[in-house]
N, CA, C and O atoms as a CHARMM CRD file, in Angstrom:
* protein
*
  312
    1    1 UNK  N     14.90700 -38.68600 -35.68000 PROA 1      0.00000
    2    1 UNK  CA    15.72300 -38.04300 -34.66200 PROA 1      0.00000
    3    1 UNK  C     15.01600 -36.78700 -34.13100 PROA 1      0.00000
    4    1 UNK  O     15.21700 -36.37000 -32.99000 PROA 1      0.00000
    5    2 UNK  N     14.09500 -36.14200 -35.09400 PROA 2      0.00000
    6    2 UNK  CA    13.74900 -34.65400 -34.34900 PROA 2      0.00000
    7    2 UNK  C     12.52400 -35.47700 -33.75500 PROA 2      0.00000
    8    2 UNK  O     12.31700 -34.89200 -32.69300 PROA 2      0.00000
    9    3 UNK  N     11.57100 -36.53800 -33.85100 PROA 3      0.00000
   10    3 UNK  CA    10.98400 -36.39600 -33.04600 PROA 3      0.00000
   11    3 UNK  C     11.50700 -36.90600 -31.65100 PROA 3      0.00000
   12    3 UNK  O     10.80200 -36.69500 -30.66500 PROA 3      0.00000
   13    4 UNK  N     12.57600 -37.49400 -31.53300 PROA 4      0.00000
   14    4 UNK  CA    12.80400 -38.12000 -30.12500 PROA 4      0.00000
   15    4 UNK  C     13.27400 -36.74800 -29.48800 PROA 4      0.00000
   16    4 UNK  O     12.88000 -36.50200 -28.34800 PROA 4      0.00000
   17    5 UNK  N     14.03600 -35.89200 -30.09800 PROA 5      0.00000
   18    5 UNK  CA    14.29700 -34.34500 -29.65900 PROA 5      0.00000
   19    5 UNK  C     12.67000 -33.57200 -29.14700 PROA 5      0.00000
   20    5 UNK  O     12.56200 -32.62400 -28.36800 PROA 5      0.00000
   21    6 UNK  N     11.75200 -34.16300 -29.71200 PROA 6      0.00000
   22    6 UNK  CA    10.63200 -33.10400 -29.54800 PROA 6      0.00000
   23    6 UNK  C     10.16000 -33.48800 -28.20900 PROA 6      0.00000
   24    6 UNK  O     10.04100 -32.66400 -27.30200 PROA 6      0.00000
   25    7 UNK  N      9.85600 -34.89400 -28.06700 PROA 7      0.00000
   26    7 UNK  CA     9.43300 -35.84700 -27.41600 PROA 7      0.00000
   27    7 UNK  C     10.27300 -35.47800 -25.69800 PROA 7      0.00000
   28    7 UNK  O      9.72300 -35.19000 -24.63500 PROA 7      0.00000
   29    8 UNK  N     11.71000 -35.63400 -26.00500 PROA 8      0.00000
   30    8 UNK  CA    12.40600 -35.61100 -25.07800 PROA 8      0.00000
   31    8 UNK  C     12.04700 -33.84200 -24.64400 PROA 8      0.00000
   32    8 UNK  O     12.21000 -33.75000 -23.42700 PROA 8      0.00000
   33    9 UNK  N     11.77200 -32.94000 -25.03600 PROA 9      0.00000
   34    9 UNK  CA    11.37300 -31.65900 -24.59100 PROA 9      0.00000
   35    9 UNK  C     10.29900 -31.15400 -24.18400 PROA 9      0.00000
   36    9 UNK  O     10.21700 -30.06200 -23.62200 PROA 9      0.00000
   37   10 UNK  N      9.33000 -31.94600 -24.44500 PROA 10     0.00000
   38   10 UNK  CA     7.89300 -31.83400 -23.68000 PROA 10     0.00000
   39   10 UNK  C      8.02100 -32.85400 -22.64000 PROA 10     0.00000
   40   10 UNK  O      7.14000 -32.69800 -21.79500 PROA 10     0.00000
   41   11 UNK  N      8.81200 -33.86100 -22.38600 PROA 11     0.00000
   42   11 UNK  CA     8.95400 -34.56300 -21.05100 PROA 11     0.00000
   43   11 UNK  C      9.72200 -33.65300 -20.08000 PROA 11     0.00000
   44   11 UNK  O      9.23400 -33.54500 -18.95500 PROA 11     0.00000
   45   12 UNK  N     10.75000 -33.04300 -20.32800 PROA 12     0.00000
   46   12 UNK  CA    11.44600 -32.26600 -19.63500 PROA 12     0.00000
   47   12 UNK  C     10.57600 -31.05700 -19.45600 PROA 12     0.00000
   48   12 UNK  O     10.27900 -30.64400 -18.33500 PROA 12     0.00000
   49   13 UNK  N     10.24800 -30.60100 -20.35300 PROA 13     0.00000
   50   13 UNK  CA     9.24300 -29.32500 -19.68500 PROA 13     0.00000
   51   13 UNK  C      7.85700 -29.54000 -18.53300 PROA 13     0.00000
   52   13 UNK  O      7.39600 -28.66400 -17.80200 PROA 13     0.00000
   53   14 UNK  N      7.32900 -31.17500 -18.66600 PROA 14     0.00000
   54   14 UNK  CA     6.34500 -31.39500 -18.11700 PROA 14     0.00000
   55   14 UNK  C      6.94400 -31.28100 -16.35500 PROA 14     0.00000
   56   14 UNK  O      6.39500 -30.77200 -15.37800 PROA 14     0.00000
   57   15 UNK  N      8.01600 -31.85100 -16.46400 PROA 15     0.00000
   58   15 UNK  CA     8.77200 -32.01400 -15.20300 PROA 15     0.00000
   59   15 UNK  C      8.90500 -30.55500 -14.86400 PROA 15     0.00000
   60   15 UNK  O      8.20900 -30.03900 -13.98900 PROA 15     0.00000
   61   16 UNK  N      9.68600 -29.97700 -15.47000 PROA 16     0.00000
   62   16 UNK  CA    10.24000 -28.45500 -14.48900 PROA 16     0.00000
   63   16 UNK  C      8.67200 -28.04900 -14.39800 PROA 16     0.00000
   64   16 UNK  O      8.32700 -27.92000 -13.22300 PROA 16     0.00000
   65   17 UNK  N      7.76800 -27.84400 -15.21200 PROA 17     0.00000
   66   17 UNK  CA     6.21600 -27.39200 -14.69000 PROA 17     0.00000
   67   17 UNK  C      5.80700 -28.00700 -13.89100 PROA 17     0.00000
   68   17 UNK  O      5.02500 -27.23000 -13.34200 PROA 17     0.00000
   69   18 UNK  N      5.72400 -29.61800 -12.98300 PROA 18     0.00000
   70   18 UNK  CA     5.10600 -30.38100 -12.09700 PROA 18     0.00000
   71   18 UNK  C      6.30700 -29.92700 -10.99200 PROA 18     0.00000
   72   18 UNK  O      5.92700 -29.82400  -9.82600 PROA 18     0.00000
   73   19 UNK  N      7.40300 -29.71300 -11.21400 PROA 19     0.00000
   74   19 UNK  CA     8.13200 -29.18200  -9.90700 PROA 19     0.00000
   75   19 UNK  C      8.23700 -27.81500  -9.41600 PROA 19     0.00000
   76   19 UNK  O      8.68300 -27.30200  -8.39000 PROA 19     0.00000
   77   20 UNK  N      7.54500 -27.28500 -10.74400 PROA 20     0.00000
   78   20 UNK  CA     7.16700 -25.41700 -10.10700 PROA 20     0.00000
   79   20 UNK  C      6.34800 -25.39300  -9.13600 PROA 20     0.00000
   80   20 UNK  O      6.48900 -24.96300  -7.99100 PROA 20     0.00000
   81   21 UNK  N      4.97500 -26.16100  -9.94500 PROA 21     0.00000
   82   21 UNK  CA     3.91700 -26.25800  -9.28600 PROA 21     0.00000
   83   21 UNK  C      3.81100 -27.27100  -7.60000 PROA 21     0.00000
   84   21 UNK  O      3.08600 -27.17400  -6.61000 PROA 21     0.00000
   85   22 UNK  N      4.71500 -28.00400  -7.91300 PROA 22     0.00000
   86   22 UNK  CA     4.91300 -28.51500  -6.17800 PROA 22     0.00000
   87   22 UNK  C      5.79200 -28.28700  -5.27900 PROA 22     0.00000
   88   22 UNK  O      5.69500 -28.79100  -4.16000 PROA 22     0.00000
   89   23 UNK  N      6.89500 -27.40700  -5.66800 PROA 23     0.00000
   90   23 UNK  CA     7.55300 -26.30500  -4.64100 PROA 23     0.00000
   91   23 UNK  C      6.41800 -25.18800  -4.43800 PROA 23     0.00000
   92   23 UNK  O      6.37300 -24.81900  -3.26500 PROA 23     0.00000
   93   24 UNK  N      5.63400 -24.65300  -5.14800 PROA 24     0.00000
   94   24 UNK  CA     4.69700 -23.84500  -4.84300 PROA 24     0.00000
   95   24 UNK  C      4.28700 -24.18300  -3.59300 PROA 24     0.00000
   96   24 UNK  O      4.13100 -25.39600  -3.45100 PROA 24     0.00000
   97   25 UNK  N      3.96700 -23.24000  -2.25100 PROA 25     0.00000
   98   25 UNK  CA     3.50500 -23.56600  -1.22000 PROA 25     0.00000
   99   25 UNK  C      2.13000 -23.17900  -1.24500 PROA 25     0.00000
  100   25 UNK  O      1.94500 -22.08500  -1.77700 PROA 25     0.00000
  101   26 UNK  N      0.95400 -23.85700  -0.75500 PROA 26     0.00000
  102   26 UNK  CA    -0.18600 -23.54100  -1.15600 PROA 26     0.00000
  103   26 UNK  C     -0.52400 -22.54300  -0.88000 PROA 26     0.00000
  104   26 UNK  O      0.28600 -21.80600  -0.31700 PROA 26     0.00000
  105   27 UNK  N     -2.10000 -21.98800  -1.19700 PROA 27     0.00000
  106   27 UNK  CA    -2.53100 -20.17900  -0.33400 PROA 27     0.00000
  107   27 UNK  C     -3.51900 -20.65700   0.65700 PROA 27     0.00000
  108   27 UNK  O     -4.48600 -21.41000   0.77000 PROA 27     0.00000
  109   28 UNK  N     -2.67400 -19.71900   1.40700 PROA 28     0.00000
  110   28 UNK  CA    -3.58100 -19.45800   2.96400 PROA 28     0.00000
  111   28 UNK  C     -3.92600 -18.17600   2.72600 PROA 28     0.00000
  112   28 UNK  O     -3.56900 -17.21500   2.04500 PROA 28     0.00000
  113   29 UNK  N     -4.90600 -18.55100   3.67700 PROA 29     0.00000
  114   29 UNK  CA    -6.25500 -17.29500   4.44000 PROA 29     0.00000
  115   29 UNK  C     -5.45200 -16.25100   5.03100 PROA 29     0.00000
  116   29 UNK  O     -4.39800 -16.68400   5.49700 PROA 29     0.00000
  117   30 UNK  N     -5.62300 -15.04400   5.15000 PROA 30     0.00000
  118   30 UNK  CA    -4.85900 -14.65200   6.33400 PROA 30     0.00000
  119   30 UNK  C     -5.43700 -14.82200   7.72300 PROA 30     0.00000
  120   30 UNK  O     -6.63200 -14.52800   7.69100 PROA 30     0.00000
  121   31 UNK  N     -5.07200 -15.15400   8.82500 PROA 31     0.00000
  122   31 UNK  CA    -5.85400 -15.69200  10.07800 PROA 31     0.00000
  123   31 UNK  C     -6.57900 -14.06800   9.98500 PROA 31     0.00000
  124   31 UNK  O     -6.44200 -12.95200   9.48500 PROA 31     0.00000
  125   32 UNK  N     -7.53100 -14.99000  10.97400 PROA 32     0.00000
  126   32 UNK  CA    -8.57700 -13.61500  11.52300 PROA 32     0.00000
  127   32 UNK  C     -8.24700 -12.67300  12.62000 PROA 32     0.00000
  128   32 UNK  O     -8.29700 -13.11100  13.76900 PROA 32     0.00000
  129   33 UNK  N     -7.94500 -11.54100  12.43400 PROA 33     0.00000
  130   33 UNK  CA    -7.14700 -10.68000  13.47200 PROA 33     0.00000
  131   33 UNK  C     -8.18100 -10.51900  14.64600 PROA 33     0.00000
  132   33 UNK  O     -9.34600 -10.15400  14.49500 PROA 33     0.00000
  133   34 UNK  N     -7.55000 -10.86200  15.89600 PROA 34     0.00000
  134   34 UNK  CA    -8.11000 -10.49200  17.15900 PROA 34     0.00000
  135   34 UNK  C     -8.20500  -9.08400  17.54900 PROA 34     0.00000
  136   34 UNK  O     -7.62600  -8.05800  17.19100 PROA 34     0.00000
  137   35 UNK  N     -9.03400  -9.33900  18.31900 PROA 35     0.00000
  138   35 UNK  CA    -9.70300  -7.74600  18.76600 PROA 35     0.00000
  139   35 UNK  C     -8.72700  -7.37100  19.52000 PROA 35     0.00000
  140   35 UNK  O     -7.85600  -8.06500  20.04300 PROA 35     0.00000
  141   36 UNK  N     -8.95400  -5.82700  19.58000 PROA 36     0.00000
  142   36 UNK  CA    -7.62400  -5.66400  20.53000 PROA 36     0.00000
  143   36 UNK  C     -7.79600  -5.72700  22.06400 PROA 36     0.00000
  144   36 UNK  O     -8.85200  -5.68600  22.69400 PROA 36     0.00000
  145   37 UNK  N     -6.92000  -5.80200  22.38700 PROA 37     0.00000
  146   37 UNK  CA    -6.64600  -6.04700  23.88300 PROA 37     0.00000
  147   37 UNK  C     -7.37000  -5.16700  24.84900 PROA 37     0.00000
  148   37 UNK  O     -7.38500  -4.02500  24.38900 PROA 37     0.00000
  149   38 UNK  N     -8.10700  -5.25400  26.25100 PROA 38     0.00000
  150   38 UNK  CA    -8.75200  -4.72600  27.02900 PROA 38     0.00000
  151   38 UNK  C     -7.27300  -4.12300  27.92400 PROA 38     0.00000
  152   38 UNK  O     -6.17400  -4.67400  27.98300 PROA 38     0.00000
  153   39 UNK  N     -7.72200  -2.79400  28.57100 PROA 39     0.00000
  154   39 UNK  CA    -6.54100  -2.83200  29.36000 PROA 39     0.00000
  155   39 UNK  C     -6.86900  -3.32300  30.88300 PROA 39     0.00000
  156   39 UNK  O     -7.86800  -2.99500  31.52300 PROA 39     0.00000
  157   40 UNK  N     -5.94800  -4.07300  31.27100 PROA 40     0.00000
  158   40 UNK  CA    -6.30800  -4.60600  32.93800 PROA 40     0.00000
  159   40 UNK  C     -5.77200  -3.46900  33.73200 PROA 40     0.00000
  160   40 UNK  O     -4.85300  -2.65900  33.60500 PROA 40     0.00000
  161   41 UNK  N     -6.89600  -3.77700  34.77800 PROA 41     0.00000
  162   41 UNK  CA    -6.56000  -2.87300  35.76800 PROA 41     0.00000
  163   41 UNK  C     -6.71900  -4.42200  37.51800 PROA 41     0.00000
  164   41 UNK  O     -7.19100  -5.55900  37.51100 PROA 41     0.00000
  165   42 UNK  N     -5.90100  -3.39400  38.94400 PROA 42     0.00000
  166   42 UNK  CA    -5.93100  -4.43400  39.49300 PROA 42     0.00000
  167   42 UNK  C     -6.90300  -4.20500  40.64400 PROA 42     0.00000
  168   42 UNK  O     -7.26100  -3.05100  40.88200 PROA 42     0.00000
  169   43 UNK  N     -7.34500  -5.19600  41.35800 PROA 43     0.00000
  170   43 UNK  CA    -8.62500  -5.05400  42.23800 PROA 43     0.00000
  171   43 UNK  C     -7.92300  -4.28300  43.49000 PROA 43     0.00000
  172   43 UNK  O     -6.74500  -4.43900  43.81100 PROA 43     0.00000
  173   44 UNK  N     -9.02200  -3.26700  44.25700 PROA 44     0.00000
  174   44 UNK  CA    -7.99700  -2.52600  45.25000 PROA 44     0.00000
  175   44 UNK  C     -8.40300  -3.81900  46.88500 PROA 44     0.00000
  176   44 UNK  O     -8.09000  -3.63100  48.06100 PROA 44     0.00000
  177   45 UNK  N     -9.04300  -4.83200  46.37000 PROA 45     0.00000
  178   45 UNK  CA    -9.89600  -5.48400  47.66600 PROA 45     0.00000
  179   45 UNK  C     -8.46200  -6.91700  47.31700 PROA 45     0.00000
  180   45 UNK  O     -7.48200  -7.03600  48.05200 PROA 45     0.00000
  181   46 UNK  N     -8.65600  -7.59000  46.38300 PROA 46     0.00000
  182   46 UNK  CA    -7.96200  -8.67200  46.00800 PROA 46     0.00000
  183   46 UNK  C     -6.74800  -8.60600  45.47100 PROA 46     0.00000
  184   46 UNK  O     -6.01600  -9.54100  45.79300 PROA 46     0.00000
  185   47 UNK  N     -6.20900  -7.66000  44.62700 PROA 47     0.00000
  186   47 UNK  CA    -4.94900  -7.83500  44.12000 PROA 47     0.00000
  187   47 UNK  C     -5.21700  -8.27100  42.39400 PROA 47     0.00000
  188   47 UNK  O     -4.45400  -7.89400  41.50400 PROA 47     0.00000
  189   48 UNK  N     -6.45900  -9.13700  42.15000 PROA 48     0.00000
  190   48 UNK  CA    -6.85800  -9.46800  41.23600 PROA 48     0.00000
  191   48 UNK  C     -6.53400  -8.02900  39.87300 PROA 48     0.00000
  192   48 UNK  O     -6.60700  -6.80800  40.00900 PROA 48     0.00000
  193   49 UNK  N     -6.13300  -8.98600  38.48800 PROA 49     0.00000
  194   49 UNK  CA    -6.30400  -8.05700  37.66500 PROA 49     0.00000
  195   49 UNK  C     -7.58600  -8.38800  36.69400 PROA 49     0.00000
  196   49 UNK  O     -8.04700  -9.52700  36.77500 PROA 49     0.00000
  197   50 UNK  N     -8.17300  -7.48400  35.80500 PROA 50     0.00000
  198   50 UNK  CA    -9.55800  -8.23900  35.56500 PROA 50     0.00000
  199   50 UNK  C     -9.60900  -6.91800  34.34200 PROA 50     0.00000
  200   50 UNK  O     -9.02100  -5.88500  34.65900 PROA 50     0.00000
  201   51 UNK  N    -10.37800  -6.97100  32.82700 PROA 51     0.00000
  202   51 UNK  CA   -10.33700  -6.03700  32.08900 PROA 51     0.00000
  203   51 UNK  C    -10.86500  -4.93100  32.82100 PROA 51     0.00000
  204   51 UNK  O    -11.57300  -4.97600  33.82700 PROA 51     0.00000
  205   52 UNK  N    -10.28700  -3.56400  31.97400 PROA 52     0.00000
  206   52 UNK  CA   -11.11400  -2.68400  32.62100 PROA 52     0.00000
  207   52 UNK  C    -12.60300  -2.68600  32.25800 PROA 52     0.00000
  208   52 UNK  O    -13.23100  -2.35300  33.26300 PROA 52     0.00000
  209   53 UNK  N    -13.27300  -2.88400  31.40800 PROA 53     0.00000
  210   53 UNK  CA   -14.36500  -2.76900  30.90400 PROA 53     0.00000
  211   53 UNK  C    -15.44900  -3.51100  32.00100 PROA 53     0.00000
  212   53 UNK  O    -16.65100  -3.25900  32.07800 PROA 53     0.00000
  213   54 UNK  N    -14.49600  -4.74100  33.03600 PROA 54     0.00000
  214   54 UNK  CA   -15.66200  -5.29900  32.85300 PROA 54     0.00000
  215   54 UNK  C    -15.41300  -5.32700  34.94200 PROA 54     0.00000
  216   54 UNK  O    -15.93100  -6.11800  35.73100 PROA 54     0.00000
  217   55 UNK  N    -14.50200  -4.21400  35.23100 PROA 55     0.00000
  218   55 UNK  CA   -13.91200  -3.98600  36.50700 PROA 55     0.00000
  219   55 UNK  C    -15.04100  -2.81400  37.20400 PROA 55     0.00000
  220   55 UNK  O    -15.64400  -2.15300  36.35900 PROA 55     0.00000
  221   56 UNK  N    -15.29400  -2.58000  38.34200 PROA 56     0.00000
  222   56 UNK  CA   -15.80700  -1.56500  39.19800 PROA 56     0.00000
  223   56 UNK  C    -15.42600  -0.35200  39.82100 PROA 56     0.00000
  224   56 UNK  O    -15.02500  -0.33700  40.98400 PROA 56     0.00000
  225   57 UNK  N    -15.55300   0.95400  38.92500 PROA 57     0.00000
  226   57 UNK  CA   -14.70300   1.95400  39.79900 PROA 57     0.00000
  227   57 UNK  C    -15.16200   2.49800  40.93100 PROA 57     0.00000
  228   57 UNK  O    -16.31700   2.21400  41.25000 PROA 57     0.00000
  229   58 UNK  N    -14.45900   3.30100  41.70300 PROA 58     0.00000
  230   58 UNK  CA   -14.67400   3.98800  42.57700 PROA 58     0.00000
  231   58 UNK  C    -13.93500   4.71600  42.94400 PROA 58     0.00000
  232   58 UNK  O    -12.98500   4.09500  43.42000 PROA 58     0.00000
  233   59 UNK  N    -13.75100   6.15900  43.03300 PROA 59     0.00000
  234   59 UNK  CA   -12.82000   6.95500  43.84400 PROA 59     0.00000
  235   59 UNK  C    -11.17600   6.86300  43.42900 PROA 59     0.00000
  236   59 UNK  O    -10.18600   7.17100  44.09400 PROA 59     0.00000
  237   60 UNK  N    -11.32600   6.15600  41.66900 PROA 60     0.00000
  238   60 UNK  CA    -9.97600   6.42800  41.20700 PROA 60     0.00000
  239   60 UNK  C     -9.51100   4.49900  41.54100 PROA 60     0.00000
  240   60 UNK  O     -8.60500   3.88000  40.98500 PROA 60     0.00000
  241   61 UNK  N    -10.31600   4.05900  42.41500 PROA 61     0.00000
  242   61 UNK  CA    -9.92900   2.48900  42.65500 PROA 61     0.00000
  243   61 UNK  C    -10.66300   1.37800  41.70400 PROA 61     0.00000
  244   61 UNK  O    -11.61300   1.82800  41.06400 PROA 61     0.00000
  245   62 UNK  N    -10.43700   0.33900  41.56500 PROA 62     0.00000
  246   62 UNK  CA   -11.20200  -0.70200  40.76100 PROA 62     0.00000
  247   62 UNK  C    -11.37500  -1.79000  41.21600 PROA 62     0.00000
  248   62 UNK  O    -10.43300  -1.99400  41.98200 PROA 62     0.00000
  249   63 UNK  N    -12.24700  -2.90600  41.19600 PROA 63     0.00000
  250   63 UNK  CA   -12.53400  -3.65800  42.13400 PROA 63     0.00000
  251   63 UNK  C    -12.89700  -4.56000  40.98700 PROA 63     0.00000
  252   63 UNK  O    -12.92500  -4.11800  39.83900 PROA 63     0.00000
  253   64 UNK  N    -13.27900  -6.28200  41.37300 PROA 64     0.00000
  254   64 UNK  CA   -13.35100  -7.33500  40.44500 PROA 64     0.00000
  255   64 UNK  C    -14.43400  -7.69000  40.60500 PROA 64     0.00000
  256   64 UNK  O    -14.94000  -8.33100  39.68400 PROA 64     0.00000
  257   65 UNK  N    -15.43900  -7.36200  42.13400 PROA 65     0.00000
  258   65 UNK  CA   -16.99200  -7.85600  42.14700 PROA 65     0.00000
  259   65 UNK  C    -17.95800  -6.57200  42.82000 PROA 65     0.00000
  260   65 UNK  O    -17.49200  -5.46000  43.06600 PROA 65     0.00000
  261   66 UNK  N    -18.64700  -6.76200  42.93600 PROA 66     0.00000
  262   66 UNK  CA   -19.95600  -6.03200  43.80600 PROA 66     0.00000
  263   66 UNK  C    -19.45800  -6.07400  45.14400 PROA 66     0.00000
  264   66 UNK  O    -19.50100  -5.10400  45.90200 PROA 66     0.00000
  265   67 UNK  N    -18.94300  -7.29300  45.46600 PROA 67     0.00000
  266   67 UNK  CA   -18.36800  -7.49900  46.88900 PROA 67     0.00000
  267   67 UNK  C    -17.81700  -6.90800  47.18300 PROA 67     0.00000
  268   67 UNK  O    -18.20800  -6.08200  48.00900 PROA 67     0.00000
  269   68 UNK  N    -16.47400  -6.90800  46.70300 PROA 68     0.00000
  270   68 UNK  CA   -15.10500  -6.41400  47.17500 PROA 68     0.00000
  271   68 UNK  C    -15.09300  -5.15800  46.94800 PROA 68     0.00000
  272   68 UNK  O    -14.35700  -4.45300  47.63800 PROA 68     0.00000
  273   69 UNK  N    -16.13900  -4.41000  45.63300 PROA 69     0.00000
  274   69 UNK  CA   -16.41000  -2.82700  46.05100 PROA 69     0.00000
  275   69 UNK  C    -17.28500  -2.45400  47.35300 PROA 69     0.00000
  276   69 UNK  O    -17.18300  -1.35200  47.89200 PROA 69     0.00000
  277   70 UNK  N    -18.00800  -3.29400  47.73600 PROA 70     0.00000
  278   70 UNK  CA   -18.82500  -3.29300  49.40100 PROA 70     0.00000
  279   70 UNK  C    -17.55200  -3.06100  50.40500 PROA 70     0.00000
  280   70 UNK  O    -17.31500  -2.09500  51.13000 PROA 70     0.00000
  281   71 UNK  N    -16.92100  -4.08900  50.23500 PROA 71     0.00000
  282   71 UNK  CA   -16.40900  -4.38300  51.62800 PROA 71     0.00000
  283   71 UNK  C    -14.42000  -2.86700  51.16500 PROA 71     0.00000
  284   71 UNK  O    -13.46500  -2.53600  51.86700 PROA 71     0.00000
  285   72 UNK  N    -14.62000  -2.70200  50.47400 PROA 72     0.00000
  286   72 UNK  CA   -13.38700  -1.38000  50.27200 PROA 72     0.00000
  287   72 UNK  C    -14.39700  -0.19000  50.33900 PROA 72     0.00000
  288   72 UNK  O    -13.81400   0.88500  50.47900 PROA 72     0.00000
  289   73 UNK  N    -15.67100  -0.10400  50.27900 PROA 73     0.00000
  290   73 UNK  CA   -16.35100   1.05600  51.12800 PROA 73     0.00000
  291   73 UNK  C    -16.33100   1.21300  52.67500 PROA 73     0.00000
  292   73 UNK  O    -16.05600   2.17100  53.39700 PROA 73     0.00000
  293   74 UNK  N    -16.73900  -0.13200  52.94400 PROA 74     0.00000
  294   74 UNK  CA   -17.33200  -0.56300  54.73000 PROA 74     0.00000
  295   74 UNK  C    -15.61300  -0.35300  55.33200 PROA 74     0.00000
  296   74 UNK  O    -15.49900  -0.22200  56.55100 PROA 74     0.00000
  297   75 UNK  N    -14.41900  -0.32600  54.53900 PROA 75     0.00000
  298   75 UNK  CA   -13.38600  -0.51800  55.39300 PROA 75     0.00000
  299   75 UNK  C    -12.37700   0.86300  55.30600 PROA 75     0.00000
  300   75 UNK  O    -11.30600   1.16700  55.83000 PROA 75     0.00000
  301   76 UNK  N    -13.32700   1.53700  54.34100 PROA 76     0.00000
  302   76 UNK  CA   -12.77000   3.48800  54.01700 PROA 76     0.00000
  303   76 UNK  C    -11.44500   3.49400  53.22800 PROA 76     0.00000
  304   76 UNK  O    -10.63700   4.41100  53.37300 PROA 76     0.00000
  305   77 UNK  N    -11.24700   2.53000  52.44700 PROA 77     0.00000
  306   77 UNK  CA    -9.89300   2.32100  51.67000 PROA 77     0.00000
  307   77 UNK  C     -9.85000   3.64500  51.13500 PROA 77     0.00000
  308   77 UNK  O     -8.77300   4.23900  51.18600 PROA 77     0.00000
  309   78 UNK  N    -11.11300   4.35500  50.49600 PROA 78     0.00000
  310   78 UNK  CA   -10.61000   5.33300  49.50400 PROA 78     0.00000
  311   78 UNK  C    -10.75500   6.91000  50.47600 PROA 78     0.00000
  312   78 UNK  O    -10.42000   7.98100  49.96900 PROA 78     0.00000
């Protein structure tokens, strides 16, 4: 009788340990944090918004190409 008691308690323990372990949700990575955000600014020729970093100033204005800072000179916007 005690061994079917012993028997019957390492089956039951095997279980609640195989159901710890598979409610366990696995481990994740933490994702890779993105860089932070550029701030946009908007074109004074197009309307376009475009990062600032990678925008054209002038005279307090910002522009999206070589162009459109040409042609907001040639037309005296600022």
């Amino acid at each position: 009788m005690l061994r079917l008691i012993f028997w019957i308690a390492v089956i039951f323990a095997a279980v609640w340990v195989w159901r710890r372990m598979k409610a366990r949700p696995p481990r994740q990575e933490a994702p890779p944090s993105e860089p932070a955000a550029s701030p946009m600014v908007r074109c004074a020729q197009c309307g376009v918004h475009v990062p600032q970093a990678e925008a054209l100033p002038s005279a307090q204005r910002w522009y999206c190409s070589q162009a459109h800072l040409e042609q907001g000179k040639a037309s005296g916007e600022h």
